[in-house]
PATI-414440 format. One record per residue (C-alpha): residue in one letter; x, y, z. Coordinates in nm, 2 decimals. Layout:
! residues N
site type->A&xx->X&yy->Y&zz->Z
...
This chain:
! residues 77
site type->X&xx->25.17&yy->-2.74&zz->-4.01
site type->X&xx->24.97&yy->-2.36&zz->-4.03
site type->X&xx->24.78&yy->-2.31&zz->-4.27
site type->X&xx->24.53&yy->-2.02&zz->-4.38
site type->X&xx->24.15&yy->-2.12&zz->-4.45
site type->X&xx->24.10&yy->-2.04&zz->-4.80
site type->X&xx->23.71&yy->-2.13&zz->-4.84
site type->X&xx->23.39&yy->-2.28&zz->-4.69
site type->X&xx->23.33&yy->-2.60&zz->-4.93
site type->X&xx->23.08&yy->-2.73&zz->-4.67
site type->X&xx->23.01&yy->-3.06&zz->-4.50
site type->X&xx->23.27&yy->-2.97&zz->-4.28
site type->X&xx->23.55&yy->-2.91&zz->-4.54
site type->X&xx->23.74&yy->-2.66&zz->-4.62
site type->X&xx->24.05&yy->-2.49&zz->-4.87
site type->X&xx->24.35&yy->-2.47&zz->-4.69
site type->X&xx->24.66&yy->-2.28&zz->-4.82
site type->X&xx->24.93&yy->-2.51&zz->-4.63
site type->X&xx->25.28&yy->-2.32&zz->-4.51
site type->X&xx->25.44&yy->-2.55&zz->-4.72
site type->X&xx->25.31&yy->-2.37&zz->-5.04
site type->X&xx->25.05&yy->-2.64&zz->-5.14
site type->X&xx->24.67&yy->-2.64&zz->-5.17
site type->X&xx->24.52&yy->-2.88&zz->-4.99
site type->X&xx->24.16&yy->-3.01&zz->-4.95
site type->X&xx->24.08&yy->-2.97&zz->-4.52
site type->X&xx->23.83&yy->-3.17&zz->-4.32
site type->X&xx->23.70&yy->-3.12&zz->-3.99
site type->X&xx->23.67&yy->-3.40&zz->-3.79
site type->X&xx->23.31&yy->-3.45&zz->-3.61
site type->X&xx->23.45&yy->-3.43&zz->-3.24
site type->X&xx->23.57&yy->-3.04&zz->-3.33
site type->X&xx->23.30&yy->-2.96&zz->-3.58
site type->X&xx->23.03&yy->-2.82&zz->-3.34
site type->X&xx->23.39&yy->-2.69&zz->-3.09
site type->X&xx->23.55&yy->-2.51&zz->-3.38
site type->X&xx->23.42&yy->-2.27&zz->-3.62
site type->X&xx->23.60&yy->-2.18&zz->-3.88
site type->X&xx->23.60&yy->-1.83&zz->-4.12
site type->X&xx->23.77&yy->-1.75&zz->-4.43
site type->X&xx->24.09&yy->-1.63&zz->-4.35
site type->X&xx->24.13&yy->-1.82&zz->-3.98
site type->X&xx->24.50&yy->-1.93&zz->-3.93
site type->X&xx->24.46&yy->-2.33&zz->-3.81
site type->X&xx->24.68&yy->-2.65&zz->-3.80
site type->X&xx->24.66&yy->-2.89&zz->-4.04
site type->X&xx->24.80&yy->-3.24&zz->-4.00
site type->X&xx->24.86&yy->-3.40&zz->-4.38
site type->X&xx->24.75&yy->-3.74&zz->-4.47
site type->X&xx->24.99&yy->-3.98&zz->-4.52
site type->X&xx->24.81&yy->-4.16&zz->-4.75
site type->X&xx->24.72&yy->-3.85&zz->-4.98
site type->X&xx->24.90&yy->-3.55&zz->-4.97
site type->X&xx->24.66&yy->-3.39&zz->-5.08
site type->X&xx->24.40&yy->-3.38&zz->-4.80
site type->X&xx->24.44&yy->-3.28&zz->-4.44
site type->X&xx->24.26&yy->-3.27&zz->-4.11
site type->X&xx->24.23&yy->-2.97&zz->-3.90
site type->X&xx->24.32&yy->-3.02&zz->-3.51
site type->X&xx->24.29&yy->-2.63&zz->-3.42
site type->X&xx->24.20&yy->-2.27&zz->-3.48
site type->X&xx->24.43&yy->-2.04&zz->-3.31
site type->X&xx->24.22&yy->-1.71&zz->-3.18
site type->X&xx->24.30&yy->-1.33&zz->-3.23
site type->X&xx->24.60&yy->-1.31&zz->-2.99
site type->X&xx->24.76&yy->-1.64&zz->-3.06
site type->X&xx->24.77&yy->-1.52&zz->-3.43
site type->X&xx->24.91&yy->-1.20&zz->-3.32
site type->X&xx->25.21&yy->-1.36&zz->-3.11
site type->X&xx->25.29&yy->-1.58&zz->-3.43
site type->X&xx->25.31&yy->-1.28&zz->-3.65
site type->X&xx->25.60&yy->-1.12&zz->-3.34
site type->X&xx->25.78&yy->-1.43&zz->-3.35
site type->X&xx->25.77&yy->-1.44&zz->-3.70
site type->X&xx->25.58&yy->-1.72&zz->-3.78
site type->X&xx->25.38&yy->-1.59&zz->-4.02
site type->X&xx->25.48&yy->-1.29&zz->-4.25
């Protein structure tokens, strides 16, 4: 699911704002931590927990023209 970094909490966590219209509490897990880093504002995927909906992980960051293909295909508004 995409979903727009909200803010930095540190300790490799972050706010997400899920497409899905919920807030949900992101983590980074350590083999993308030093890979990935992540800004305020950085489109990513988040994959929900099933055990708590309301934490996710984060499997990627798309860059600058990936974000700008979504927004032609209308992916994101």
């Amino acid at each position: 699911m995409l979903a727009t970094v909200g803010s930095l909490l540190g300790s490799k966590r972050v706010n997400l704002q899920c497409m899905d219209g919920v807030v949900r509490m992101g983590r980074i897990p350590g083999s993308k931590n030093k890979k990935m880093w992540i800004r305020e504002g950085d489109i990513v995927i988040a994959t929900p927990w099933e055990i708590q909906d309301s934490k996710a992980d984060v499997i990627w960051k798309y860059t600058r023209p990936q974000i700008e293909w979504l927004e032609r295909k209308g992916y994101l508004k």
